[in-house]
Gaussian input, Z-matrix of N, CA and C with variables (Angstrom, degrees):
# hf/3-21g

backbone

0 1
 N
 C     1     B1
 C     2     B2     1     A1
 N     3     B3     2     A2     1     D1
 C     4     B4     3     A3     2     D2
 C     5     B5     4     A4     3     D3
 N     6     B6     5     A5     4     D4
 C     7     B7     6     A6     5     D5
 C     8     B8     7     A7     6     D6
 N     9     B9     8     A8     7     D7
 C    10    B10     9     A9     8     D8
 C    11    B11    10    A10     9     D9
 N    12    B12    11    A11    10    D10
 C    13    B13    12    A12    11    D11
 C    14    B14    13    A13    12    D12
 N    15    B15    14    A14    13    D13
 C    16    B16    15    A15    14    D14
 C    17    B17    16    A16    15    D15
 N    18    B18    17    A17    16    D16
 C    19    B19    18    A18    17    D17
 C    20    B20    19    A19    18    D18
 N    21    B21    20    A20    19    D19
 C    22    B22    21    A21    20    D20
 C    23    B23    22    A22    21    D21
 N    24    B24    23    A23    22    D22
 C    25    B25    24    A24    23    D23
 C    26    B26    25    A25    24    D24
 N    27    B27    26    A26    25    D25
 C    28    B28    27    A27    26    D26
 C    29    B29    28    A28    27    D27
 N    30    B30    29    A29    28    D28
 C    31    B31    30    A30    29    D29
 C    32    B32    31    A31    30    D30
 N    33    B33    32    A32    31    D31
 C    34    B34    33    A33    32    D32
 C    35    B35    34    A34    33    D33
 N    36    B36    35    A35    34    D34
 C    37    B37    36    A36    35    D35
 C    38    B38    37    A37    36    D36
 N    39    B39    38    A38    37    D37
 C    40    B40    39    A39    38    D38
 C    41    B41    40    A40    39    D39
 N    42    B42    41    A41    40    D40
 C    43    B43    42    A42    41    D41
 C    44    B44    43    A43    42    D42
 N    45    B45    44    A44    43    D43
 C    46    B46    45    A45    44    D44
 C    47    B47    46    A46    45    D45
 N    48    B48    47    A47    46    D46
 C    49    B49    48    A48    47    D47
 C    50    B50    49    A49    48    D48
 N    51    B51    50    A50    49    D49
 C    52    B52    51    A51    50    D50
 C    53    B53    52    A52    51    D51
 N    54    B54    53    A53    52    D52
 C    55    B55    54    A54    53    D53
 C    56    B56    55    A55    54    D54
 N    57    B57    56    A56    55    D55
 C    58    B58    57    A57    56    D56
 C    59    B59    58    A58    57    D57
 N    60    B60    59    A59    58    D58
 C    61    B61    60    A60    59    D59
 C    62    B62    61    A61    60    D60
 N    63    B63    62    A62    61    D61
 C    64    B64    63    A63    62    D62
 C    65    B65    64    A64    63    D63
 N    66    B66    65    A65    64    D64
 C    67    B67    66    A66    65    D65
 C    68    B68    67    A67    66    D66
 N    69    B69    68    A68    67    D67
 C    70    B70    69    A69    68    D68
 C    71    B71    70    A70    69    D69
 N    72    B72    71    A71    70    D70
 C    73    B73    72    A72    71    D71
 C    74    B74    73    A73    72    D72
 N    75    B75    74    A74    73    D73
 C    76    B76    75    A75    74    D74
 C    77    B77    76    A76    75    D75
 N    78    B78    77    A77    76    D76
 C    79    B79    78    A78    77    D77
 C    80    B80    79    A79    78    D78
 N    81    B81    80    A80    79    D79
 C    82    B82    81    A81    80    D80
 C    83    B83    82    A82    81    D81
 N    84    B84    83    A83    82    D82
 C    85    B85    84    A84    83    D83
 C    86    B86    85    A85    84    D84
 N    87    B87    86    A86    85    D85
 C    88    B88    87    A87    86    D86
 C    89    B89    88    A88    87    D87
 N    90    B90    89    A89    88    D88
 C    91    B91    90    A90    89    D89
 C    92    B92    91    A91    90    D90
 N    93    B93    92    A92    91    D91
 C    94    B94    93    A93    92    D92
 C    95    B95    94    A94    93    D93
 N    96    B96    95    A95    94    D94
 C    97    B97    96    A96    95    D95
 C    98    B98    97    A97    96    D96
 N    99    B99    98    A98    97    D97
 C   100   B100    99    A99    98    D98
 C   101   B101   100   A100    99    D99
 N   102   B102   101   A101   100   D100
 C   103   B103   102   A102   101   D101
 C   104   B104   103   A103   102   D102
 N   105   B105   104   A104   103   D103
 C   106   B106   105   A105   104   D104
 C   107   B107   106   A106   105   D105
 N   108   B108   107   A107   106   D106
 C   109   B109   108   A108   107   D107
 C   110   B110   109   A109   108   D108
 N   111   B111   110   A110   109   D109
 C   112   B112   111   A111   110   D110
 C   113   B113   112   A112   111   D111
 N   114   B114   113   A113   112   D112
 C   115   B115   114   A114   113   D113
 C   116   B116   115   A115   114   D114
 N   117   B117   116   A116   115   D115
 C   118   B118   117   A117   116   D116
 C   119   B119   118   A118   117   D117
 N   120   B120   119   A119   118   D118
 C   121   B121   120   A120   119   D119
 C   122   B122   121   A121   120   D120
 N   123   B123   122   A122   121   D121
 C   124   B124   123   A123   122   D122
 C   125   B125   124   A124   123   D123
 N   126   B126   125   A125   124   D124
 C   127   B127   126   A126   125   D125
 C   128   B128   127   A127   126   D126
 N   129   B129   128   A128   127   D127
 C   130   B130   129   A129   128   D128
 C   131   B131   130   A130   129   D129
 N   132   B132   131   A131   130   D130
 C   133   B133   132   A132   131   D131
 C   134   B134   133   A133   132   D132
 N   135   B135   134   A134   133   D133
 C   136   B136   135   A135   134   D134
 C   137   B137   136   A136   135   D135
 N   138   B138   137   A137   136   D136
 C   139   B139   138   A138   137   D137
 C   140   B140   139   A139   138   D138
 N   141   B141   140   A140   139   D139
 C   142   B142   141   A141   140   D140
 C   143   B143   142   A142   141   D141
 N   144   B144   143   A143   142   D142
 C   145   B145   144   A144   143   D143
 C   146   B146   145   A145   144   D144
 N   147   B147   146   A146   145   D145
 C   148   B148   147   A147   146   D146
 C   149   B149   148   A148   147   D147
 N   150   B150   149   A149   148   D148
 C   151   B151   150   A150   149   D149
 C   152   B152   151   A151   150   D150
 N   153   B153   152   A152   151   D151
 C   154   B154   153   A153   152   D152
 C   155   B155   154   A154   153   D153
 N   156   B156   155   A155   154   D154
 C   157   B157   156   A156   155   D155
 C   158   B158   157   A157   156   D156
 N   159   B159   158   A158   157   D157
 C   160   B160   159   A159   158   D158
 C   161   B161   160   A160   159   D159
 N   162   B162   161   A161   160   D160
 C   163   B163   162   A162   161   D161
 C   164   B164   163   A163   162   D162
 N   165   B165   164   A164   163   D163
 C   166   B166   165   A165   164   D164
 C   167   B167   166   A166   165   D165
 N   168   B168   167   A167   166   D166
 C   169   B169   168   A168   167   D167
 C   170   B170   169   A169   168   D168
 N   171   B171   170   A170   169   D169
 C   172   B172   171   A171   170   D170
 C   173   B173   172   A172   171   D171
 N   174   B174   173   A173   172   D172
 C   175   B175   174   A174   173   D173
 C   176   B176   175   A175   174   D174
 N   177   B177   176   A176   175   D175
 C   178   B178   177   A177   176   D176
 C   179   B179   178   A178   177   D177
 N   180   B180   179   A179   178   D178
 C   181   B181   180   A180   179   D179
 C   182   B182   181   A181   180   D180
 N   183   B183   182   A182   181   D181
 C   184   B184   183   A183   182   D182
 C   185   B185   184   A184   183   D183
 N   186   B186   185   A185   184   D184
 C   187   B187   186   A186   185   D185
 C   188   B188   187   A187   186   D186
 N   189   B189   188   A188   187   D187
 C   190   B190   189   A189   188   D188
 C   191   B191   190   A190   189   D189
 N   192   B192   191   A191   190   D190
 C   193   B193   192   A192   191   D191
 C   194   B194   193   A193   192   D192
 N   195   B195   194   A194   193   D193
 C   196   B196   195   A195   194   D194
 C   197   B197   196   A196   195   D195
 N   198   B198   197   A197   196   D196
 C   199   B199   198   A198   197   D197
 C   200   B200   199   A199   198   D198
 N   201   B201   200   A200   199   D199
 C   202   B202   201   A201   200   D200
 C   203   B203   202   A202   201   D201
 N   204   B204   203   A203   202   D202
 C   205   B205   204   A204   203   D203
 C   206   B206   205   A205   204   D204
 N   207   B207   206   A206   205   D205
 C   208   B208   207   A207   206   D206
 C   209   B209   208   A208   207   D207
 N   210   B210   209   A209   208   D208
 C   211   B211   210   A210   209   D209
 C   212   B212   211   A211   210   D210
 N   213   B213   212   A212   211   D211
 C   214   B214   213   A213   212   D212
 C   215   B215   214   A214   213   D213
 N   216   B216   215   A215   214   D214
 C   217   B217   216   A216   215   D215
 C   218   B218   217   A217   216   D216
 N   219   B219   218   A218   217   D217
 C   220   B220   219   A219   218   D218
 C   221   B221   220   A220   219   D219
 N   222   B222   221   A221   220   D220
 C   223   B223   222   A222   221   D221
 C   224   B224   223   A223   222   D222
 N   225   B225   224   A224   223   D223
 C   226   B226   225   A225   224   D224
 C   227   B227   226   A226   225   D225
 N   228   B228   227   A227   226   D226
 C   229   B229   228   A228   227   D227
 C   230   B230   229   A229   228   D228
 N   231   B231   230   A230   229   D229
 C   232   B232   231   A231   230   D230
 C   233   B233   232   A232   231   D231
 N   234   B234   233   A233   232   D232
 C   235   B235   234   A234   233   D233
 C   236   B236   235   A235   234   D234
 N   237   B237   236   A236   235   D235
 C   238   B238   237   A237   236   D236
 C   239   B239   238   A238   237   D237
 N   240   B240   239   A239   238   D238
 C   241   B241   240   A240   239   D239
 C   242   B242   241   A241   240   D240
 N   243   B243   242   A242   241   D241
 C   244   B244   243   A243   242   D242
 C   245   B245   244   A244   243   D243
 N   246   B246   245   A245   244   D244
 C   247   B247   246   A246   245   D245
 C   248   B248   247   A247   246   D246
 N   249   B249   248   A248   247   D247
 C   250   B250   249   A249   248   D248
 C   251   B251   250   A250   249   D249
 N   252   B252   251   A251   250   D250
 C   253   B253   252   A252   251   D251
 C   254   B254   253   A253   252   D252
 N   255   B255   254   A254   253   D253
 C   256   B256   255   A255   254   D254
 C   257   B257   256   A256   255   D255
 N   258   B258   257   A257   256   D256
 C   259   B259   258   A258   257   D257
 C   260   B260   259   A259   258   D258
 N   261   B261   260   A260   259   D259
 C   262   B262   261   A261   260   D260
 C   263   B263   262   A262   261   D261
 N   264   B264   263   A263   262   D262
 C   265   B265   264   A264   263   D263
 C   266   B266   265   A265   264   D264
 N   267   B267   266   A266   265   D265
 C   268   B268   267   A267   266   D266
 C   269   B269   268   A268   267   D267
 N   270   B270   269   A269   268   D268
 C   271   B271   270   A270   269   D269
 C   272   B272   271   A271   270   D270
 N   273   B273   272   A272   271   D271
 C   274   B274   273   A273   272   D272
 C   275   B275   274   A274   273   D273
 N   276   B276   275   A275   274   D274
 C   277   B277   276   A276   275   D275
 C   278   B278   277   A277   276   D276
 N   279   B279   278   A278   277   D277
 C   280   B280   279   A279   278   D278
 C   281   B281   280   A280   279   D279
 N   282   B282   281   A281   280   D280
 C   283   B283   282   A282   281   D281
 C   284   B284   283   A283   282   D282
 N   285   B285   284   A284   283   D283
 C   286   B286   285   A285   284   D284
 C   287   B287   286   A286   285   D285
 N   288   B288   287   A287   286   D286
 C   289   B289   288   A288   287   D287
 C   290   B290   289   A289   288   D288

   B1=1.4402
   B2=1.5277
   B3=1.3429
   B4=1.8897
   B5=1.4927
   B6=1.9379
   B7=1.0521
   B8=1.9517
   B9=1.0146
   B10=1.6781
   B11=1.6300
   B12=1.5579
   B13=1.6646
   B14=1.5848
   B15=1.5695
   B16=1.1105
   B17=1.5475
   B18=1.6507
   B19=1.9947
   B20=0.9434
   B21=1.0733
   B22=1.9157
   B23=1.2093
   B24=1.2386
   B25=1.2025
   B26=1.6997
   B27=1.5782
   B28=0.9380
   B29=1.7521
   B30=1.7359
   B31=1.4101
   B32=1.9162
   B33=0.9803
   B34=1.7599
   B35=1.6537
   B36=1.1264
   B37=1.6476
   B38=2.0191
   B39=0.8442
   B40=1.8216
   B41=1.3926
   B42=1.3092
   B43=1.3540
   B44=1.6759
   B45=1.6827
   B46=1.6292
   B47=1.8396
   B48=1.4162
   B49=1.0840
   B50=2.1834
   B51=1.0002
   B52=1.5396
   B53=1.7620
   B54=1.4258
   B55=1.1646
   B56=1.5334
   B57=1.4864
   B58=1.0689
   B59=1.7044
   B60=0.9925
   B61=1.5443
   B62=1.9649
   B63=1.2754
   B64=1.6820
   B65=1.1491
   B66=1.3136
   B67=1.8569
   B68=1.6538
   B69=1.4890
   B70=2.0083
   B71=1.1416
   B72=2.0516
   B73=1.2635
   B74=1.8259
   B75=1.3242
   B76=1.3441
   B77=1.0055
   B78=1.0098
   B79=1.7509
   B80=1.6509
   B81=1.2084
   B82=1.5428
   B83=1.7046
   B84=1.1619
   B85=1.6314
   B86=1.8837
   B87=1.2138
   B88=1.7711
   B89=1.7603
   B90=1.3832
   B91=1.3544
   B92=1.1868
   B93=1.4186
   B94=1.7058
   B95=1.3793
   B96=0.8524
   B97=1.6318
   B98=1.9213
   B99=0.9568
   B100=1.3455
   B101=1.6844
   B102=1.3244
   B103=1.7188
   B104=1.1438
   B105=1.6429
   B106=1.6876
   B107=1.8429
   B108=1.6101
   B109=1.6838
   B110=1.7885
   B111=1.7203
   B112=1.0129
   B113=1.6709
   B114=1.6306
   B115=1.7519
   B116=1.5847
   B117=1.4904
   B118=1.2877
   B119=1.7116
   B120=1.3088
   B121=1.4947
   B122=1.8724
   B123=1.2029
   B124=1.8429
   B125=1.2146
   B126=1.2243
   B127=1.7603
   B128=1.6902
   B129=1.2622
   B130=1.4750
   B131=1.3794
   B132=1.2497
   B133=2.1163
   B134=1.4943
   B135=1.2618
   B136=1.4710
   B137=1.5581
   B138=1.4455
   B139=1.3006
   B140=1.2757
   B141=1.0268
   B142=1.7616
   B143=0.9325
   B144=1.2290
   B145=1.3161
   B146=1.1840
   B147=1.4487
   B148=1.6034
   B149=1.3731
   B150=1.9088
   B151=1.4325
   B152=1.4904
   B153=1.5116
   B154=1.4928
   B155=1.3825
   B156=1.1612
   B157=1.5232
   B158=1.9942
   B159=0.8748
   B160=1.6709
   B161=1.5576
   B162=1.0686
   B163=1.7462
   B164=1.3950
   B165=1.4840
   B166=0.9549
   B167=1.5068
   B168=1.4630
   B169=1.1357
   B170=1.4871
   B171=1.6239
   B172=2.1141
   B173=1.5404
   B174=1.5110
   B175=0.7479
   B176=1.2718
   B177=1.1184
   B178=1.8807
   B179=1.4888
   B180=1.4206
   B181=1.0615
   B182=1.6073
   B183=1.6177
   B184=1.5991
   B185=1.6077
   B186=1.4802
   B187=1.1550
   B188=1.8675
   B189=1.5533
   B190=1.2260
   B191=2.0079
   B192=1.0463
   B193=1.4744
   B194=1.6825
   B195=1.1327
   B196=1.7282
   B197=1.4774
   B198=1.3618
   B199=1.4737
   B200=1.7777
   B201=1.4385
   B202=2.0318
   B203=1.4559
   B204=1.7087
   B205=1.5942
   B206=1.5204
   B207=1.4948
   B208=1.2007
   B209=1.9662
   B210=1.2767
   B211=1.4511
   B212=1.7742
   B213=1.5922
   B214=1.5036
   B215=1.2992
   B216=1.5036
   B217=1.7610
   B218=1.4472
   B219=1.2997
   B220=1.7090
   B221=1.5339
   B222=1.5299
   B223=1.1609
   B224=1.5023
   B225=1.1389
   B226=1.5423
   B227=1.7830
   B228=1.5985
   B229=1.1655
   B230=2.0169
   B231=1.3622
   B232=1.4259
   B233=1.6301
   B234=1.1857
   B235=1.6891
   B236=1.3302
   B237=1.5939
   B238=1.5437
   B239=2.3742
   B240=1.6583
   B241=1.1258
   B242=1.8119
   B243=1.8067
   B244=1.2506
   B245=1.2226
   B246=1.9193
   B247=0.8302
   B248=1.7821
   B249=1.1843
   B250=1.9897
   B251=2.2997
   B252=1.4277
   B253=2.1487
   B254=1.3692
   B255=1.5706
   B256=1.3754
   B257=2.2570
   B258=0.9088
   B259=1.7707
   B260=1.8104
   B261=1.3871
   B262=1.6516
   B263=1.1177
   B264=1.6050
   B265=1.2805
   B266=1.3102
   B267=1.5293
   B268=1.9664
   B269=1.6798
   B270=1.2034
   B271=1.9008
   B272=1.1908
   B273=1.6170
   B274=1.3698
   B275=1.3087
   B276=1.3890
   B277=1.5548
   B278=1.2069
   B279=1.5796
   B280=1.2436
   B281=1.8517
   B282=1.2695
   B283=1.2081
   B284=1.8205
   B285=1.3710
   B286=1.3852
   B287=1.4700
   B288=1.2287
   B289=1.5739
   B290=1.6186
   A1=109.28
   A2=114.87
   A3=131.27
   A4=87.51
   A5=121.78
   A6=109.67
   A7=137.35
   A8=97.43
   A9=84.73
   A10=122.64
   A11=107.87
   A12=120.25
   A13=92.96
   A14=105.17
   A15=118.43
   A16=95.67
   A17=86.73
   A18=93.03
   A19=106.30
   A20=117.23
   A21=137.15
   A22=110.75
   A23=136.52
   A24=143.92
   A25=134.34
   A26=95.80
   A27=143.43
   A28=99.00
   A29=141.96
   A30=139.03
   A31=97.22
   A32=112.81
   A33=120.55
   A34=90.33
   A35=88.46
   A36=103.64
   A37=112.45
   A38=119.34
   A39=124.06
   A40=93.86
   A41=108.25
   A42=120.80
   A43=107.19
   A44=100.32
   A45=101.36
   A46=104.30
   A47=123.35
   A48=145.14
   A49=97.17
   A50=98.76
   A51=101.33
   A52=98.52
   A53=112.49
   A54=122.88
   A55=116.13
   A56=145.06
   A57=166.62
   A58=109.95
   A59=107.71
   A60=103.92
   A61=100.61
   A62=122.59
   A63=128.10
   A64=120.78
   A65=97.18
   A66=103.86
   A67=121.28
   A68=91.38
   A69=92.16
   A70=122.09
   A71=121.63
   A72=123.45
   A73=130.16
   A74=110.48
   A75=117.09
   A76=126.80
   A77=124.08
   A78=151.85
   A79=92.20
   A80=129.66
   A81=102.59
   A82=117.22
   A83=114.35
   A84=121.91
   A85=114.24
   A86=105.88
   A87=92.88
   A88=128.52
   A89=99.26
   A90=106.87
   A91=111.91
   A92=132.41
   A93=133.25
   A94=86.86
   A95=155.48
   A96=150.27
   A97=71.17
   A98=160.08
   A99=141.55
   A100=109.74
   A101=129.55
   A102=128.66
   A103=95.61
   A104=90.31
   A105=108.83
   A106=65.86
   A107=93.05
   A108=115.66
   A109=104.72
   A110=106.77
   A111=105.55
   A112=109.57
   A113=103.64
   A114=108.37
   A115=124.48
   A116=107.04
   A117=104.25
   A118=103.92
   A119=114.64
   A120=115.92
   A121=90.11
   A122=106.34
   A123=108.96
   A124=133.65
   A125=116.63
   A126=114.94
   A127=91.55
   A128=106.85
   A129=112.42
   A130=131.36
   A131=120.61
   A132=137.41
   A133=79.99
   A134=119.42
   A135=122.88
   A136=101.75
   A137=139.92
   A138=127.09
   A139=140.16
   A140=100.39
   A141=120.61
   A142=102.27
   A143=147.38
   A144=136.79
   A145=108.60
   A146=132.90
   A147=147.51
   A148=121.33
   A149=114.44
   A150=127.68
   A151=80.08
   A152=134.50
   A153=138.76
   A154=133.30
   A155=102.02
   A156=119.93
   A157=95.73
   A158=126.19
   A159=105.54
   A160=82.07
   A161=152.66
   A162=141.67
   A163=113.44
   A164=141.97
   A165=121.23
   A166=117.18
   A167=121.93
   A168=132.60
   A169=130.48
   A170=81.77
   A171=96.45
   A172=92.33
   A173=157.90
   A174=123.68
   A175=165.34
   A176=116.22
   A177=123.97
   A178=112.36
   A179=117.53
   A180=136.87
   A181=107.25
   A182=116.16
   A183=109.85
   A184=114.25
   A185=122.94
   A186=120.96
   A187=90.28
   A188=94.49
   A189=106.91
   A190=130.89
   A191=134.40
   A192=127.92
   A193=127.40
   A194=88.98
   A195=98.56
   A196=102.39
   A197=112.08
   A198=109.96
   A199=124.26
   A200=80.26
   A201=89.18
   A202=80.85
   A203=95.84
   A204=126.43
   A205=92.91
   A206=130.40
   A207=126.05
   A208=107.98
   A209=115.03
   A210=95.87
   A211=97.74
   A212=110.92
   A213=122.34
   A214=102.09
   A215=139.65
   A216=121.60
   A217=113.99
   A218=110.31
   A219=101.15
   A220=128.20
   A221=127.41
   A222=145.70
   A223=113.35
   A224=111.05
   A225=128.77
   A226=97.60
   A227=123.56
   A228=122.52
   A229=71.61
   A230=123.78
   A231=110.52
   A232=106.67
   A233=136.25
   A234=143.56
   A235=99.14
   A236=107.98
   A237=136.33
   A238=79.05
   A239=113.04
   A240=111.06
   A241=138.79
   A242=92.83
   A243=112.82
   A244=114.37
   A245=106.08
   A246=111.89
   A247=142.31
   A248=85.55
   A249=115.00
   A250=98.87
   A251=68.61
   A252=81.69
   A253=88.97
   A254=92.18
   A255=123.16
   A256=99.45
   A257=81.62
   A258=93.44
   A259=95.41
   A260=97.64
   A261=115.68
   A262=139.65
   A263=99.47
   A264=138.28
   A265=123.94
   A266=111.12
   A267=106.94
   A268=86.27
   A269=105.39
   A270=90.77
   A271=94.98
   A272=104.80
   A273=122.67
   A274=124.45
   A275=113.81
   A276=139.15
   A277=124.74
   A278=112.79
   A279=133.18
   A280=96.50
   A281=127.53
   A282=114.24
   A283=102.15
   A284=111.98
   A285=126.72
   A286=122.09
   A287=119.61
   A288=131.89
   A289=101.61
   D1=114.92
   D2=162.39
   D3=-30.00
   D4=147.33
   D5=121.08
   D6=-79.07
   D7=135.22
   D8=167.23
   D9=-131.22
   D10=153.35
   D11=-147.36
   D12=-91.05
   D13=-140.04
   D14=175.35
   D15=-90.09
   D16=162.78
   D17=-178.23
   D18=-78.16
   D19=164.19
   D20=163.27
   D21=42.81
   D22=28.93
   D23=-173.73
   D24=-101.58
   D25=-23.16
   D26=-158.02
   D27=-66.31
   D28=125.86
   D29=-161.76
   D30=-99.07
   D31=-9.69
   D32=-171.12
   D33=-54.66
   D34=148.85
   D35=172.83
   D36=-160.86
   D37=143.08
   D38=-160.15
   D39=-141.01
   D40=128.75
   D41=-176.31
   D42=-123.07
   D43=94.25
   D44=-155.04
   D45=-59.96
   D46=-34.13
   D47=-178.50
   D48=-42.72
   D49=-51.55
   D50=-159.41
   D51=-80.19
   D52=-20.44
   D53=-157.59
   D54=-72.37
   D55=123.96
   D56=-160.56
   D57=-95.04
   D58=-22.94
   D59=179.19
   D60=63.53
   D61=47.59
   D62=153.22
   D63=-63.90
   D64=-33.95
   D65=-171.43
   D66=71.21
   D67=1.60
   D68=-179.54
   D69=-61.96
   D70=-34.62
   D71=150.53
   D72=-36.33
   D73=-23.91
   D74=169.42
   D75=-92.07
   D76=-10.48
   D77=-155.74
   D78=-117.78
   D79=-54.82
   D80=-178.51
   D81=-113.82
   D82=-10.68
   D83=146.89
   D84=-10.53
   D85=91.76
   D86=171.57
   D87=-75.05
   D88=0.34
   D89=-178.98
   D90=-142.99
   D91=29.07
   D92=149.09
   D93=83.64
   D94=105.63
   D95=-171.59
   D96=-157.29
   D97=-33.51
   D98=-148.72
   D99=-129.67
   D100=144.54
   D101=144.30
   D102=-140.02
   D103=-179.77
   D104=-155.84
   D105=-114.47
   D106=143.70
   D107=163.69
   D108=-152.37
   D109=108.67
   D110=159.58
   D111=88.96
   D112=29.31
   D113=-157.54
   D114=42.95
   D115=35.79
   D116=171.69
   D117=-143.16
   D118=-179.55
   D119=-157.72
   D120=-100.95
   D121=136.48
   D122=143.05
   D123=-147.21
   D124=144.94
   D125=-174.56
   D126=-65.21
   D127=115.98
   D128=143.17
   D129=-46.13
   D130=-58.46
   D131=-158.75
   D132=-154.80
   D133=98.84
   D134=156.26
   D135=-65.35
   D136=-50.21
   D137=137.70
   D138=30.65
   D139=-43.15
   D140=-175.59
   D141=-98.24
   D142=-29.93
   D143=-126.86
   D144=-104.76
   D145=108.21
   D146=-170.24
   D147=-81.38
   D148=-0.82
   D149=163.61
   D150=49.17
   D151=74.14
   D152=95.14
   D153=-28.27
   D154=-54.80
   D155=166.83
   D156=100.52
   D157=30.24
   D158=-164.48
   D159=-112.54
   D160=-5.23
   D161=146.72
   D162=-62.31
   D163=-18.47
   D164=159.16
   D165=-122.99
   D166=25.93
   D167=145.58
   D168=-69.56
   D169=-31.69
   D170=-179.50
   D171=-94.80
   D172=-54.07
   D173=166.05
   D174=4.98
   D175=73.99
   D176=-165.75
   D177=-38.96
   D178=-73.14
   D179=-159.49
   D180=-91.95
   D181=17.89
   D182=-179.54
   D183=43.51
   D184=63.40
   D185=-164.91
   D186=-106.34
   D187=-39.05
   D188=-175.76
   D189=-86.54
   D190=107.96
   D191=174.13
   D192=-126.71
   D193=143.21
   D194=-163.53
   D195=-147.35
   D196=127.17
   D197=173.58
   D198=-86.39
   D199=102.80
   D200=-154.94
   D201=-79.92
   D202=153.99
   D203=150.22
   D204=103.30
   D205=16.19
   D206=173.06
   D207=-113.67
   D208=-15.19
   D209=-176.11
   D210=-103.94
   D211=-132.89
   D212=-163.44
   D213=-86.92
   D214=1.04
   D215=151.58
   D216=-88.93
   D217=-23.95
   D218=155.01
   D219=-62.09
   D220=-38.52
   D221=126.15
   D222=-5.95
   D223=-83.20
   D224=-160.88
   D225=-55.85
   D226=-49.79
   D227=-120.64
   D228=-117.52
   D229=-29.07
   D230=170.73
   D231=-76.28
   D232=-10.65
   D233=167.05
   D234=-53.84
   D235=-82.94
   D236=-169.30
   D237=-32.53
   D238=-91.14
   D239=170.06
   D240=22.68
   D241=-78.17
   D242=-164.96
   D243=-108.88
   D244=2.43
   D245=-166.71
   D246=81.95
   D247=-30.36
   D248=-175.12
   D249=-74.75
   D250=152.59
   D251=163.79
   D252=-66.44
   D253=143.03
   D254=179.88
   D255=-77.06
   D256=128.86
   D257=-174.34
   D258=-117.03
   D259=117.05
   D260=174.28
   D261=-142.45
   D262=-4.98
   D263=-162.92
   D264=27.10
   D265=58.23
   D266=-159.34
   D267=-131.05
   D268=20.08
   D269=165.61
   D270=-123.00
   D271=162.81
   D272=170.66
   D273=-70.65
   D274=-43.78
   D275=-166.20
   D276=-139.79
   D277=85.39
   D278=151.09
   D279=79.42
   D280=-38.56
   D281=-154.24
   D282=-122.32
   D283=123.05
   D284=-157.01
   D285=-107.34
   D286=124.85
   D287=-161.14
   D288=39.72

């Protein structure tokens, strides 16, 4: 089972025009947020997407941008941090990223 966040909320953005078809966005994506269609890149379930930021970090050609460190791996990774449950508010029920 995908995780998925809050809807439409999501800062990812793919600029098929700039896009090279590398496939590195698919390749380091931890939650399938990406396939290759047609030698080019597309967000599948923008949905998923936990704005890590490592799809447009691996990005060659900056096709890809997302304003990482604002959704549930900023969450996750200030928990791990402070020690505390990760607070992100992107689940429904009780249990988070």
């Amino acid at each position: 089972m995908k995780h998925k966040y809050l809807k439409n909320v999501a800062t990812l953005r793919l600029s098929a025009e700039k896009c090279i078809g590398c496939g590195k966005c698919v390749e380091v994506c931890p939650h399938g947020v990406f396939s290759m269609n047609e030698k080019k890149a597309k967000i599948e379930d923008k949905d998923r997407c936990m704005e890590c930021g490592a799809c447009a970090k691996n990005c060659l050609v900056k096709a890809i941008n997302v304003d990482a460190g604002v959704g549930c791996a900023s969450a996750v990774i200030m928990g791990w941090i402070t020690g505390s449950e990760p607070s992100c508010d992107c689940s429904s029920g009780g249990e988070c990223c």
